[in-house]
N, C-alpha and C positions, 0 to 999 in steps of 0.2 A: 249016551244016556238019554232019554224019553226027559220029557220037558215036565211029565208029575213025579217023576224021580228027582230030578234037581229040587223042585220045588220042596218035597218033600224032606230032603237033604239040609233045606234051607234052613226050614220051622225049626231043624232039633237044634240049632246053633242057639248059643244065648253070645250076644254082644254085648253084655255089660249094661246096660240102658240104665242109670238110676236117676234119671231125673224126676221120674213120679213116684218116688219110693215115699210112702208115708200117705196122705190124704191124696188123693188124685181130683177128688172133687175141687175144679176153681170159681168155683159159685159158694164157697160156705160165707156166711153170715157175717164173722169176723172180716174177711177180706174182702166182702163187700160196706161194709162198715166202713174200712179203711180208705179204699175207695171214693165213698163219698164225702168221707171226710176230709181226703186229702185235694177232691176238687173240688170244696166250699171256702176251704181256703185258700186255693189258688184264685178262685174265682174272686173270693171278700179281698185279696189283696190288691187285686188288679183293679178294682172297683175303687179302693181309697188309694191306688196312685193316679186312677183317671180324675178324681175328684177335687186332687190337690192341684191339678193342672192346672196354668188361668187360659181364659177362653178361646186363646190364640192358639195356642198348642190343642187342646179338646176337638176347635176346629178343623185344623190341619190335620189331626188325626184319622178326624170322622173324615172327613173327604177323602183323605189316601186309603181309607178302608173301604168308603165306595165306590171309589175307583177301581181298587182289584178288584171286588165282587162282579165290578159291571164288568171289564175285561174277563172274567173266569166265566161266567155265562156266556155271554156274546162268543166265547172261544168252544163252548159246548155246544153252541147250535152251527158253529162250522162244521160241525165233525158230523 
């Protein structure tokens, strides 16, 4: 067989796909809604357990976070 007859062969097959059955759009309103809403409140939780912290812990954290960020750049401009 010729390689536009396979192809051809291909197309008419249905494999069952129903993942996108029903709305295919992943941009509508609602699920973007949801979306920001469910990272305002990941973001406000994490905010009031940073804030219950006492200063020890806040600092220790902030330093080990910039400590990875400097190691993750300084490892980008190896490359």
């Amino acid at each position: 067989m010729t390689e536009f007859i396979e192809r051809m062969s291909l197309d008419d097959l249905d494999f069952g796909d129903e993942r996108y059955s029903g709305d295919s759009d992943p941009f509508t309103p609602a699920k973007l809604l949801g979306v920001a809403a469910l990272g305002a409140a990941v973001a406000l939780s994490g905010y009031y357990i940073y804030s219950s912290l006492d200063s020890e812990k806040k600092a220790s954290l902030r330093d080990n976070a910039i400590h990875f960020f400097q190691e993750m750049i300084s490892d980008g401009k190896k490359e």
